[in-house]
C-alpha positions in Angstrom: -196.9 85.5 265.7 -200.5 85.7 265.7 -201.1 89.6 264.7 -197.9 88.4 261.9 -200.8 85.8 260.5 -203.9 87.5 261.6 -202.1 90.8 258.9 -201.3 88.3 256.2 -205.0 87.2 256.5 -206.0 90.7 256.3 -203.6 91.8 253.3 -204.8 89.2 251.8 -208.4 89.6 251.8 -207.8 92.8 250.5 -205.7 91.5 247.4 -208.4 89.3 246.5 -210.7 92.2 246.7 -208.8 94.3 244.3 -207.8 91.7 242.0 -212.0 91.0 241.6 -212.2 94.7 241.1 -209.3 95.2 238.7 -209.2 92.2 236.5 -212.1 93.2 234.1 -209.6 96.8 233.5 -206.6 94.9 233.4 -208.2 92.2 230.6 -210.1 94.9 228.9 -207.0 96.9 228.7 -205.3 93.7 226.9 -207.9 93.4 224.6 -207.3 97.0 223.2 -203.7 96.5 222.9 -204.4 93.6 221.2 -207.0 94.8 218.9 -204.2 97.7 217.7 -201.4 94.8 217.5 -203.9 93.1 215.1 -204.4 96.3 212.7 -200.6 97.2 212.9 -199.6 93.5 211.8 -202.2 93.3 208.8 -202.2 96.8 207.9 -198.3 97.0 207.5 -197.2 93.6 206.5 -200.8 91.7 205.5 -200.0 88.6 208.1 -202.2 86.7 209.3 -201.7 85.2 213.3 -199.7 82.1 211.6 -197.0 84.4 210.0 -198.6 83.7 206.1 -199.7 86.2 204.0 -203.3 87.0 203.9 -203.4 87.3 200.3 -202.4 88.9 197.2 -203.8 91.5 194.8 -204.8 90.3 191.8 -204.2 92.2 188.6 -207.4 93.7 187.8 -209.5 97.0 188.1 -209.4 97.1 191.7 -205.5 96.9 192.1 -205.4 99.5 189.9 -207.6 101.8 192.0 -205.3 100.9 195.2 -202.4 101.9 193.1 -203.7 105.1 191.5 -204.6 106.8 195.0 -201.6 105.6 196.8 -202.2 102.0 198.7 -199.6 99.3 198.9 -200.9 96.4 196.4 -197.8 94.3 197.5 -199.9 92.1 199.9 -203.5 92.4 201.1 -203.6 94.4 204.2 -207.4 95.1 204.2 -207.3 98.9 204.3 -208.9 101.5 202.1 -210.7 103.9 203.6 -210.2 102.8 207.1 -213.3 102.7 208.4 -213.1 99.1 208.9 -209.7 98.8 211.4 -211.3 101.9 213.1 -214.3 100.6 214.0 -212.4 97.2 215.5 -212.1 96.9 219.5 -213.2 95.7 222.8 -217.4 94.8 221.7 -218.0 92.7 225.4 -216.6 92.9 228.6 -218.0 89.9 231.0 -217.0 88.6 234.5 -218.6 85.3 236.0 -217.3 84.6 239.2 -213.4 85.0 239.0 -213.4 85.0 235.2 -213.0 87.8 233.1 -213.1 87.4 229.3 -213.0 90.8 226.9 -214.3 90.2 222.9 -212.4 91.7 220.3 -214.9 92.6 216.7 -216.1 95.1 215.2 -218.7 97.9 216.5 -220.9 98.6 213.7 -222.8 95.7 211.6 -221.1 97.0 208.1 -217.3 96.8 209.3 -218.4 92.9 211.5 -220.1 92.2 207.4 -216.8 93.4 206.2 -214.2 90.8 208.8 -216.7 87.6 208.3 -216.8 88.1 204.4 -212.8 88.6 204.5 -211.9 85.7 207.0 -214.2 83.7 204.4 -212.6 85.5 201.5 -208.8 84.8 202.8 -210.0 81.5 204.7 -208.7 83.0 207.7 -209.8 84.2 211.4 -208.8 88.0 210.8 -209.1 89.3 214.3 -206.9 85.6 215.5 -204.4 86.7 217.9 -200.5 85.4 216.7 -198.1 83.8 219.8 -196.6 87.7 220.2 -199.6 89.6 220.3 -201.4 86.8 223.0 -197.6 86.8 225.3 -198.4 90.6 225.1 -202.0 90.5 226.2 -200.6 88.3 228.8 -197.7 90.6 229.9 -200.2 93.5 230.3 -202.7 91.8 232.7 -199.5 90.5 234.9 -198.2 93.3 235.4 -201.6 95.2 236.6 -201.4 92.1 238.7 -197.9 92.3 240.1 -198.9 96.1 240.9 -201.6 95.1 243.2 -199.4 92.2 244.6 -196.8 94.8 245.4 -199.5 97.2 247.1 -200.9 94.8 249.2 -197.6 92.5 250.2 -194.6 95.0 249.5 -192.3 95.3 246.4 
């Protein structure tokens, strides 16, 4: 009975170890799915996280442009060249103590001047996670976790 409790304590020193290790992955990992999820959602149906429409295309020299070479002007989905939605990902990574927290914006000043004077344009947080897209960031870091549960305690 006592090497039965003395292993547990073992196995689980070791899960805490690896779980400190591979959280910041695991949440930084999240954070780029989540960043895509954001670009897919706008880009090819202009919601915001609340399910609304960002906005609308007003008739006007600049629809006209969008529609000459080809983009949708059916909602706003904040693409033209897309320089913008590629430049969008993890910017920080930090861990203080057992917390791990990853940043989604965007890398270069011109595409973070771009999202601040569209969220104020559209009066909306553009890079907001929706209910889906945060139970999928979720998902992803328990399942890294429920891998290194299974390593260290058996499927």
């Amino acid at each position: 009975m006592a090497l039965e409790l003395e292993q547990f304590l073992i196995q689980s020193e070791n899960f805490i170890i690896e779980v400190l290790q591979k959280l910041p992955n695991a949440v930084t990992g999240a954070a780029i799915e989540a960043a895509s999820e954001i670009d897919r959602r706008i880009t090819e149906s202009g919601q915001n996280a609340d399910g609304g429409q960002l906005g609308n295309y007003t008739d006007g020299v600049y629809k006209q442009k969008r529609q000459k070479i080809g983009h949708t002007t059916a909602f706003v989905n904040l693409q033209f060249t897309g320089d913008m939605w590629r430049d969008v990902g993890v910017v920080a990574s930090k861990t203080q103590g057992s917390i791990t927290t990853a940043t989604i914006g965007a890398k270069f000043k011109e595409s973070d001047d771009k999202l601040f004077f569209n969220s104020v344009r559209y009066n909306d947080e553009i890079l907001e996670l929706n209910q889906q897209e945060e139970d999928n960031a979720a998902e992803f870091i328990d399942d890294a976790m429920q891998e290194i549960i299974d390593k260290n305690f058996g499927a």
